[in-house]
Structure formats: structure tokens, C-alpha cells
Backbone atoms as SQL, in Angstrom:
CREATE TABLE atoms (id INTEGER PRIMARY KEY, chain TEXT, resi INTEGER, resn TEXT, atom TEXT, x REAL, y REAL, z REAL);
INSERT INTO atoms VALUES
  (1, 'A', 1, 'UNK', 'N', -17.031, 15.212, -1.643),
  (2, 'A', 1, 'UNK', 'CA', -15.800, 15.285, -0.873),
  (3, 'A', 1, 'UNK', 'C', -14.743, 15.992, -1.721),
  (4, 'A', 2, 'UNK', 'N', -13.953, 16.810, -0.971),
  (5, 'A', 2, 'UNK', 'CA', -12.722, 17.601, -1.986),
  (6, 'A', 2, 'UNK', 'C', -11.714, 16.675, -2.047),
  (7, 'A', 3, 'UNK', 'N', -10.992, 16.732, -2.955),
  (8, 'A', 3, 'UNK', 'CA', -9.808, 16.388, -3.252),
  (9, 'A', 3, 'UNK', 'C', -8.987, 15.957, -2.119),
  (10, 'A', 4, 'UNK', 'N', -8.532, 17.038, -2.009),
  (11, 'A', 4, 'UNK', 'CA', -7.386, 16.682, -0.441),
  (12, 'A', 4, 'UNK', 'C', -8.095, 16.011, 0.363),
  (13, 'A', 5, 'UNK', 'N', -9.578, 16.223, 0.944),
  (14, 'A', 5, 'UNK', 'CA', -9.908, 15.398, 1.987),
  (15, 'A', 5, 'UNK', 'C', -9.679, 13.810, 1.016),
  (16, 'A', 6, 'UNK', 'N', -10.186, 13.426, 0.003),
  (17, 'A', 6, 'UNK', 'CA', -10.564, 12.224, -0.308),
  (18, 'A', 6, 'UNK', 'C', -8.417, 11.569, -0.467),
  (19, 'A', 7, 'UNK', 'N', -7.776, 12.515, -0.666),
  (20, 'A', 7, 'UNK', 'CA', -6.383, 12.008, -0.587),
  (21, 'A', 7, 'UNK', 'C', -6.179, 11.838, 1.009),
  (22, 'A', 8, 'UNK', 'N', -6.696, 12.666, 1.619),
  (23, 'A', 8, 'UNK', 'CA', -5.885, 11.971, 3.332),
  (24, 'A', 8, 'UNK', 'C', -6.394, 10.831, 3.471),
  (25, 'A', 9, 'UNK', 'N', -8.385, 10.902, 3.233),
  (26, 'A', 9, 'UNK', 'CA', -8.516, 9.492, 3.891),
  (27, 'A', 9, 'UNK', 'C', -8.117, 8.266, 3.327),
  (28, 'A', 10, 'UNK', 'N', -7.401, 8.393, 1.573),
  (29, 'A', 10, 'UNK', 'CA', -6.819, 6.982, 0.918),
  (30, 'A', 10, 'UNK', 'C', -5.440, 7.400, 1.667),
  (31, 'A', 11, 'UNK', 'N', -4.526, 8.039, 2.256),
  (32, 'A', 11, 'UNK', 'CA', -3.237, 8.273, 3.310),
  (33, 'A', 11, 'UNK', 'C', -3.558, 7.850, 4.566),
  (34, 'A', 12, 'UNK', 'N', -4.708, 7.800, 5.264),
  (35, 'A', 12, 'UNK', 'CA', -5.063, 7.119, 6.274),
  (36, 'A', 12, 'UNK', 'C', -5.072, 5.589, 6.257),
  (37, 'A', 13, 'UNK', 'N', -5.814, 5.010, 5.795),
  (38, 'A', 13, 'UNK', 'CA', -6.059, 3.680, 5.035),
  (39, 'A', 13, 'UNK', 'C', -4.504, 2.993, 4.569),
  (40, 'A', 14, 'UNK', 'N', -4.016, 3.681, 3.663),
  (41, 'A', 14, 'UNK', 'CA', -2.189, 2.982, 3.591),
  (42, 'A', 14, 'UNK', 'C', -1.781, 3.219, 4.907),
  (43, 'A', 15, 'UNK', 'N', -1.307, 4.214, 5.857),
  (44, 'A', 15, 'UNK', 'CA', -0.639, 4.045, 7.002),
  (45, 'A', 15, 'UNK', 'C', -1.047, 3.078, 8.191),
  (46, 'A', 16, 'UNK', 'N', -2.609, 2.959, 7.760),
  (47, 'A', 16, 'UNK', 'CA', -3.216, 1.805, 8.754),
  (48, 'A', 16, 'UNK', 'C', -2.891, 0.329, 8.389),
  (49, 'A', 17, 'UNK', 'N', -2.276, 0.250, 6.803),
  (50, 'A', 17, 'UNK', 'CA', -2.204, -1.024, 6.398),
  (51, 'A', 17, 'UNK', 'C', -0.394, -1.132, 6.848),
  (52, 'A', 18, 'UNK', 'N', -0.141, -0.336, 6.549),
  (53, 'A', 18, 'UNK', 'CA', 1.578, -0.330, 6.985),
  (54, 'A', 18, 'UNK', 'C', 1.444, -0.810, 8.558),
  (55, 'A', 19, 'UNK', 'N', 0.882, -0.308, 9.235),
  (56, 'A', 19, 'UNK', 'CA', 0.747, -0.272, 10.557),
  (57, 'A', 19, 'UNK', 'C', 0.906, -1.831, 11.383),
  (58, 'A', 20, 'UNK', 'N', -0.155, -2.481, 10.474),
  (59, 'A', 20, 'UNK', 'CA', -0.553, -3.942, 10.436),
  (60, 'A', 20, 'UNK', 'C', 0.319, -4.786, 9.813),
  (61, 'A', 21, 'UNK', 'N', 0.215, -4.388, 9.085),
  (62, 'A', 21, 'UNK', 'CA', 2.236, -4.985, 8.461),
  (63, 'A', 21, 'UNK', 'C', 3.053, -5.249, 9.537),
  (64, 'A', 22, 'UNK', 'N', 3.334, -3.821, 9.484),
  (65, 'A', 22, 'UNK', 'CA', 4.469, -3.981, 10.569),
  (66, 'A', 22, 'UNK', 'C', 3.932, -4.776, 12.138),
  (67, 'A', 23, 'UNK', 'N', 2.667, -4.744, 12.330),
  (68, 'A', 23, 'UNK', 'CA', 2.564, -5.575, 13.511),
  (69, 'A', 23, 'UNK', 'C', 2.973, -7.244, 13.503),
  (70, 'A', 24, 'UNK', 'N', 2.472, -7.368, 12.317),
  (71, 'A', 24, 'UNK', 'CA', 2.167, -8.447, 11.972),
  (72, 'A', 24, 'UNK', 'C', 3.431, -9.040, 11.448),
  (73, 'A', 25, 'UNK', 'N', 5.155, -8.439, 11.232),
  (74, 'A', 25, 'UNK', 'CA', 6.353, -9.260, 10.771),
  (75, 'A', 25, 'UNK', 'C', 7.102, -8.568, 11.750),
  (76, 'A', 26, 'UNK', 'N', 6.787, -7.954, 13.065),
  (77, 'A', 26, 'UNK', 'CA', 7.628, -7.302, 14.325),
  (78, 'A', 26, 'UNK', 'C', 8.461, -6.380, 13.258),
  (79, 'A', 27, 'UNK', 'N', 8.646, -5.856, 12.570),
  (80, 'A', 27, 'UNK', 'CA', 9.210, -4.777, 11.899),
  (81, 'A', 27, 'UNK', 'C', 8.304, -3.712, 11.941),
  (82, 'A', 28, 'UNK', 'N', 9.808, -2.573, 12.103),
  (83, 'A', 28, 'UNK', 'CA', 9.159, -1.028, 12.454),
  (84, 'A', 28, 'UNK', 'C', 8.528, -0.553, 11.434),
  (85, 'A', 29, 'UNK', 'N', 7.993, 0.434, 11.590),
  (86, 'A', 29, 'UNK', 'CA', 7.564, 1.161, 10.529),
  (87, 'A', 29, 'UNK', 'C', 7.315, 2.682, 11.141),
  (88, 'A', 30, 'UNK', 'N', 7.960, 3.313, 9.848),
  (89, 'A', 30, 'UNK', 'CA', 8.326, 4.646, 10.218),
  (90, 'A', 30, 'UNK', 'C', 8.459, 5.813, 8.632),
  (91, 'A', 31, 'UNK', 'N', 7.278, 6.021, 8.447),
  (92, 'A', 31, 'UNK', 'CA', 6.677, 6.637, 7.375),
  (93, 'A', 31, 'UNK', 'C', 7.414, 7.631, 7.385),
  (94, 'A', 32, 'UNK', 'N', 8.362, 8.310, 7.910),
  (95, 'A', 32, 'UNK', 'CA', 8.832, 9.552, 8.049),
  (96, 'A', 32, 'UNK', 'C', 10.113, 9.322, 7.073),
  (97, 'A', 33, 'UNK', 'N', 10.509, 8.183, 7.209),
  (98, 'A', 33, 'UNK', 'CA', 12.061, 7.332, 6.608),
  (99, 'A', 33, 'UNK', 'C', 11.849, 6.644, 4.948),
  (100, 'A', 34, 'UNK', 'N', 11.849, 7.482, 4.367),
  (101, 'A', 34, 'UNK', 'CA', 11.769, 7.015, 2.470),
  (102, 'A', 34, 'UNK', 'C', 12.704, 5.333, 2.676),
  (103, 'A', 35, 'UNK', 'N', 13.522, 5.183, 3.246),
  (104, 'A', 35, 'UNK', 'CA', 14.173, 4.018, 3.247),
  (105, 'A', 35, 'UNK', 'C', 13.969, 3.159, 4.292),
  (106, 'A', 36, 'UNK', 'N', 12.261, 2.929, 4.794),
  (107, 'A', 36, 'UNK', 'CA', 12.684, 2.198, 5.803),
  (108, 'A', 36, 'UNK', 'C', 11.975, 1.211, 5.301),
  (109, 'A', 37, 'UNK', 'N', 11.301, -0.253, 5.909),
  (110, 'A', 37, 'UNK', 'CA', 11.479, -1.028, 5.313),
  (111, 'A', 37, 'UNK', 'C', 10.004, -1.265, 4.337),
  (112, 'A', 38, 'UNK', 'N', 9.233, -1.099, 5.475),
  (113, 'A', 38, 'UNK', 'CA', 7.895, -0.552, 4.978),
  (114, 'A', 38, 'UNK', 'C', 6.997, 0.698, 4.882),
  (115, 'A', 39, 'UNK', 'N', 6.999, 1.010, 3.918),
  (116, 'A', 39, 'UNK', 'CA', 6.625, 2.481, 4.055),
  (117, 'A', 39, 'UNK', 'C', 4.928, 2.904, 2.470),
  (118, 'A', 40, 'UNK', 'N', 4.476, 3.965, 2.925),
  (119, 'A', 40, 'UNK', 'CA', 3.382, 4.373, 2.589),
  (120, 'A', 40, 'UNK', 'C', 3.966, 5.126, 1.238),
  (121, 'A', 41, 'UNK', 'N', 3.523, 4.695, -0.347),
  (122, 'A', 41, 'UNK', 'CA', 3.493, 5.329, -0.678),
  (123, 'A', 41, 'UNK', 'C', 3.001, 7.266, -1.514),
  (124, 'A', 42, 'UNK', 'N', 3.594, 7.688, -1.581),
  (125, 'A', 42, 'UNK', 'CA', 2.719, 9.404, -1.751),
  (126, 'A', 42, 'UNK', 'C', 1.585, 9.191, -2.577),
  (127, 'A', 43, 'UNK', 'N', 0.499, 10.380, -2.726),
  (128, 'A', 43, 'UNK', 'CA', -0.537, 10.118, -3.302),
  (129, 'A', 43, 'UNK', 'C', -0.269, 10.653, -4.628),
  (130, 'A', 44, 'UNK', 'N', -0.571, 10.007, -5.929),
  (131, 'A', 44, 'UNK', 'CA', -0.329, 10.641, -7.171),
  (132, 'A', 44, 'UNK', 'C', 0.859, 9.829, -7.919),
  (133, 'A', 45, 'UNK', 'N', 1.599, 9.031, -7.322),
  (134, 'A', 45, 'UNK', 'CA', 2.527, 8.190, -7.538),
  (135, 'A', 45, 'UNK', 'C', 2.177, 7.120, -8.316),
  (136, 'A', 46, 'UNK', 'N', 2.908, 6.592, -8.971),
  (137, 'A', 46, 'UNK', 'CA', 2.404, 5.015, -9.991),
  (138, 'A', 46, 'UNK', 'C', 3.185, 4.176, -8.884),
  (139, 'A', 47, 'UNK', 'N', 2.279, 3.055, -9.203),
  (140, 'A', 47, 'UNK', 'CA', 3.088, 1.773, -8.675),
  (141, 'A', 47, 'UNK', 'C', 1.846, 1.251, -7.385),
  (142, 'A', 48, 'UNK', 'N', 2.688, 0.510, -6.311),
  (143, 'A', 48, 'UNK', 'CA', 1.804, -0.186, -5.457),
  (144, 'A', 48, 'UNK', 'C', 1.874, 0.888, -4.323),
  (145, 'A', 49, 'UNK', 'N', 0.890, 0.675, -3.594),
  (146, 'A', 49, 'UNK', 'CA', 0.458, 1.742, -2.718),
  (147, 'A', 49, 'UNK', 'C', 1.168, 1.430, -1.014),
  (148, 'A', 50, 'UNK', 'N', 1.840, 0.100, -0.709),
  (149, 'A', 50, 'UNK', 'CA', 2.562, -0.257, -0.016),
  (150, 'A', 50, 'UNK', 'C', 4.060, -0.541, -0.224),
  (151, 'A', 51, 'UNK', 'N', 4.779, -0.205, -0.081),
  (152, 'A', 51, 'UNK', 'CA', 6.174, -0.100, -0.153),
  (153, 'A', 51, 'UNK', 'C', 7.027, -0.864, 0.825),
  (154, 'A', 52, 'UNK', 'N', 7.148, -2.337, 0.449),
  (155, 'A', 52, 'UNK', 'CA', 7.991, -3.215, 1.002),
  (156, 'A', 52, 'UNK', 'C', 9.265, -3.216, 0.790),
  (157, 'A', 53, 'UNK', 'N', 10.422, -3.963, 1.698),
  (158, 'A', 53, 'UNK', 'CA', 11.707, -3.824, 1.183),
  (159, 'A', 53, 'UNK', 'C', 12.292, -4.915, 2.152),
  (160, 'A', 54, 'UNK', 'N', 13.573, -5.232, 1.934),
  (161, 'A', 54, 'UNK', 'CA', 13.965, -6.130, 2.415),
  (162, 'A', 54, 'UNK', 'C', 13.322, -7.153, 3.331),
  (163, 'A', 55, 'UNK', 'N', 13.456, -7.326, 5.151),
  (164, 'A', 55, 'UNK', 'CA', 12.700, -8.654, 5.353),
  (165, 'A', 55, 'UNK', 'C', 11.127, -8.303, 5.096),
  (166, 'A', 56, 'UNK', 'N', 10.813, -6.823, 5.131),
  (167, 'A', 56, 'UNK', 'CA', 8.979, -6.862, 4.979),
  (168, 'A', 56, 'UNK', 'C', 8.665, -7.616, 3.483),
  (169, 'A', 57, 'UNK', 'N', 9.513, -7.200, 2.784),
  (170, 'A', 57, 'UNK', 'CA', 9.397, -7.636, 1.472),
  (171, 'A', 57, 'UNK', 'C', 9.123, -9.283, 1.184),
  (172, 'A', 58, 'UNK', 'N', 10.735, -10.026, 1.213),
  (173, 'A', 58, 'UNK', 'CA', 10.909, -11.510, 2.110),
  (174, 'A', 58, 'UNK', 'C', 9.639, -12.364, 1.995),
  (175, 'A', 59, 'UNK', 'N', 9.515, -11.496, 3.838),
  (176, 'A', 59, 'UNK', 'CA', 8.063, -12.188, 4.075),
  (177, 'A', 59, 'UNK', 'C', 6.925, -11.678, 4.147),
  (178, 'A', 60, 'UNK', 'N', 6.708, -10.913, 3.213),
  (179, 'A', 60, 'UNK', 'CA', 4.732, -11.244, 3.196),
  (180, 'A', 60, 'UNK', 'C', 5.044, -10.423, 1.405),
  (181, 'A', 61, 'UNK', 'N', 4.588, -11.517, 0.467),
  (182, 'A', 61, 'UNK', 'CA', 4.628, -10.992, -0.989),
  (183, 'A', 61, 'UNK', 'C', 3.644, -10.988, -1.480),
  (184, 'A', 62, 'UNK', 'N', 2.964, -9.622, -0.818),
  (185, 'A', 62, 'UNK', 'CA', 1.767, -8.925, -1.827),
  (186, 'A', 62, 'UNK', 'C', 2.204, -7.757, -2.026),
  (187, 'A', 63, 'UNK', 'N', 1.750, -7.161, -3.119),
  (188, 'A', 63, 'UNK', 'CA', 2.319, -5.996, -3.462),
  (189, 'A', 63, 'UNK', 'C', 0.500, -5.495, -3.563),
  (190, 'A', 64, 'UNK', 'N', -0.050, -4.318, -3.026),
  (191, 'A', 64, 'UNK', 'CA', -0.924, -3.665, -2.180),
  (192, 'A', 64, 'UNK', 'C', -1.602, -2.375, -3.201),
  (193, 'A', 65, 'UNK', 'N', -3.059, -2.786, -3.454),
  (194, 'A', 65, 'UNK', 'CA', -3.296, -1.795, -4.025),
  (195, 'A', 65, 'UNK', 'C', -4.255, -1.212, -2.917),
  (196, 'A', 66, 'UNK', 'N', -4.696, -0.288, -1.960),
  (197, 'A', 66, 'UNK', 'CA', -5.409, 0.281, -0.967),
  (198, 'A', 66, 'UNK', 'C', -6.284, 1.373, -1.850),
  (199, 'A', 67, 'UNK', 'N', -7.482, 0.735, -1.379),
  (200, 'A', 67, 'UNK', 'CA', -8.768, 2.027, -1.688),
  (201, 'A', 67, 'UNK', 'C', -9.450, 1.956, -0.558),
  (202, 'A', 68, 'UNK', 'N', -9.698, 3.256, -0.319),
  (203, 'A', 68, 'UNK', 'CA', -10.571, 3.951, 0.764),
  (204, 'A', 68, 'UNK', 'C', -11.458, 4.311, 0.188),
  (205, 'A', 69, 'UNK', 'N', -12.426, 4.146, -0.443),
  (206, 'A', 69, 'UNK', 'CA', -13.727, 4.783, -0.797),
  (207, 'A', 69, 'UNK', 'C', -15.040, 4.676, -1.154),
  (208, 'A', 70, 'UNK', 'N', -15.783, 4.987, -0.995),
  (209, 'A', 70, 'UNK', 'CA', -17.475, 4.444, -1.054),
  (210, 'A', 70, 'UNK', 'C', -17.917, 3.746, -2.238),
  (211, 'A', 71, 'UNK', 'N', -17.536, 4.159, -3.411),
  (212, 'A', 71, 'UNK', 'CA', -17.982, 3.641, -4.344),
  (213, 'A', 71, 'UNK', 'C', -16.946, 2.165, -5.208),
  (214, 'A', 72, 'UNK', 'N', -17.585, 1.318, -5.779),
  (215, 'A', 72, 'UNK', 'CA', -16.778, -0.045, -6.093),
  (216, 'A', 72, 'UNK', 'C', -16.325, -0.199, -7.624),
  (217, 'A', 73, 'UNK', 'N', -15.240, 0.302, -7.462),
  (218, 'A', 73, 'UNK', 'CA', -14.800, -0.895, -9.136),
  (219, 'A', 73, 'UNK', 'C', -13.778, -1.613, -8.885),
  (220, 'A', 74, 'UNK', 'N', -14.438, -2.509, -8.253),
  (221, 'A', 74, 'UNK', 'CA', -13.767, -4.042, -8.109),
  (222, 'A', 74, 'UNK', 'C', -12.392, -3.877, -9.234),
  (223, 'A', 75, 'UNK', 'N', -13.526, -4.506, -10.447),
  (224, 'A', 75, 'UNK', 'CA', -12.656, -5.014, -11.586),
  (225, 'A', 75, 'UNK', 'C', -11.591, -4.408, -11.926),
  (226, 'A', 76, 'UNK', 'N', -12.077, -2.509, -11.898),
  (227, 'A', 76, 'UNK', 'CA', -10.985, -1.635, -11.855),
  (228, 'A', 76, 'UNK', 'C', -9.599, -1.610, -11.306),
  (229, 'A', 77, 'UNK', 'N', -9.844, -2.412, -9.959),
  (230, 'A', 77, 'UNK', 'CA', -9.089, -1.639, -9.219),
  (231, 'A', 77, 'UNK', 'C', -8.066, -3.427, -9.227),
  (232, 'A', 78, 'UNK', 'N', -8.536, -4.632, -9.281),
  (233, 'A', 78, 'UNK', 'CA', -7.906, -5.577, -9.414),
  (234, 'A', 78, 'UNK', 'C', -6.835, -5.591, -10.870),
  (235, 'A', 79, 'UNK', 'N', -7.504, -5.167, -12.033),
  (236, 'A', 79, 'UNK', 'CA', -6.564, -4.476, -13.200),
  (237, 'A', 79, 'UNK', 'C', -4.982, -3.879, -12.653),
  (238, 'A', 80, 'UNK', 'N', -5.513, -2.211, -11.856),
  (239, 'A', 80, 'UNK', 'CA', -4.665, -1.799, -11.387),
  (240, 'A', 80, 'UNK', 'C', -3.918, -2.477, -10.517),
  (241, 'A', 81, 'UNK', 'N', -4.102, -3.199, -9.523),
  (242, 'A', 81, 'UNK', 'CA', -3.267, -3.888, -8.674),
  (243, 'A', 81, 'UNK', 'C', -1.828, -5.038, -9.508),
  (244, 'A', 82, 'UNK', 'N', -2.770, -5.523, -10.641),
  (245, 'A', 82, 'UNK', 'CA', -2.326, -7.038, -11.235),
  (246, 'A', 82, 'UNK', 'C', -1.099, -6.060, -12.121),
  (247, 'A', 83, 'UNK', 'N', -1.602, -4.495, -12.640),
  (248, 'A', 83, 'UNK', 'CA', -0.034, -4.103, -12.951),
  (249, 'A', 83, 'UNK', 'C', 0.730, -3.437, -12.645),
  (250, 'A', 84, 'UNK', 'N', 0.837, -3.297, -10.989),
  (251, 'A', 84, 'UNK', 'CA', 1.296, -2.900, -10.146),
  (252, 'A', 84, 'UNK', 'C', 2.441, -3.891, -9.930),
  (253, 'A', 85, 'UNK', 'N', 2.041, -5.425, -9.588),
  (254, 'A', 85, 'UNK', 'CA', 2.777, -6.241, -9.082),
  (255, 'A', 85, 'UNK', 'C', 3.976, -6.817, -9.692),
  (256, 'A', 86, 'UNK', 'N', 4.929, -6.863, -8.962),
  (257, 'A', 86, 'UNK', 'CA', 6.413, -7.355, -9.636),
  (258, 'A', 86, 'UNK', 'C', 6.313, -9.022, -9.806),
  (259, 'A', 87, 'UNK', 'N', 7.519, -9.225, -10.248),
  (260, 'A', 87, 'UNK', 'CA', 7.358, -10.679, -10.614),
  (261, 'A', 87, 'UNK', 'C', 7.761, -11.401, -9.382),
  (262, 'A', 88, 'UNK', 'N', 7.184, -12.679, -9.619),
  (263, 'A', 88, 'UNK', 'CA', 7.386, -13.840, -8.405),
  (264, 'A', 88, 'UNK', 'C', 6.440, -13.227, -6.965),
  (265, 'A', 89, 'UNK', 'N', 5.250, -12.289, -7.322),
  (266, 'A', 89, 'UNK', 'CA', 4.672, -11.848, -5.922),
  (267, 'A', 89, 'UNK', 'C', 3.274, -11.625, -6.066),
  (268, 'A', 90, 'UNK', 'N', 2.345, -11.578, -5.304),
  (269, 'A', 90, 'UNK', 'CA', 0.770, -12.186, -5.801),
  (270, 'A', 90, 'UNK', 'C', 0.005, -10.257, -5.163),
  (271, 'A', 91, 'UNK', 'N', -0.733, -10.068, -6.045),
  (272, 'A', 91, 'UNK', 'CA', -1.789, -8.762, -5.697),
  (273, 'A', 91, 'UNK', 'C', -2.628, -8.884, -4.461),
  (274, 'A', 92, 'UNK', 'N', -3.275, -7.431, -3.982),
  (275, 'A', 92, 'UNK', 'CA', -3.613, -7.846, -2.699),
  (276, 'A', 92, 'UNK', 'C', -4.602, -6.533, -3.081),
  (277, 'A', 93, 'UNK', 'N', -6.071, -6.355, -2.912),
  (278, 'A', 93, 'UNK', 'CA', -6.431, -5.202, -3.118),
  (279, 'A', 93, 'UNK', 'C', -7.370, -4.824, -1.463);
């Protein structure tokens, strides 16, 4: 798989998790808006791969590491998540 394809389908996968988010605390979501409450972060970026903020934030405190892809490193990817996460809020991979 190339590059870019294997970046849309981990951009697919976050907007589907935003999606559910937002179903799931009746808050919008609107990927287009850097400031809205929940939003997808870009590919290549450090940090958590879901972007909470005020009430999304609130209420539901996982901070989101999303992989889309065939092959597994668990352990890997729980590492990455655990230092992703801010304080007082639990990992979610």
C-alpha cells in the first residue's frame, strides 16, 4: 500500500471515531473547524489522534490513539497511546 493511501485510510478510521463521539455526547462535529469541539487530528502530528475540547472533553476522558491497519503491535501502539495521554484521563487504543 502507498503512503497516502495507507494515510487516508488511518483519516478514515479517526473521522469515523469522531463521528461516534459525536453521536454518542449529541455534540457536533465538524472536521472542517480546527476549533470545534471534537475534531480529527492531521496525519504526521504528535499527540492523540482524537481531539477533544470542552464538553466532548468533560465527558468522555480518553484520549485516542486510532490504528487502521493489518498488521499488530499491540504493545507498540499502547506505549504510544499511554504518552499521548494528559493527566487525570485514561488511554483508549
Amino acid at each position: 500500500m502507498k503512503t497516502r493511501s495507507a494515510k487516508n485510510k488511518g483519516m478514515r478510521l479517526q473521522k469515523w471515531v469522531c463521528e461516534k463521539i459525536s453521536e454518542a455526547l449529541n455534540i457536533p462535529f465538524n472536521n472542517q473547524d480546527e476549533q470545534s469541539e471534537i475534531h480529527s487530528r492531521e496525519c504526521g502530528l504528535s499527540g492523540v489522534d482524537i481531539i477533544l475540547r470542552g464538553d466532548a472533553f468533560k465527558n468522555f476522558p480518553y484520549d485516542i490513539e486510532a490504528k487502521n491497519t493489518e498488521s499488530v503491535s499491540l504493545y507498540k501502539w499502547i506505549e504510544q497511546a499511554k504518552s499521548n495521554t494528559k493527566a487525570n484521563r485514561e488511554w483508549l487504543v
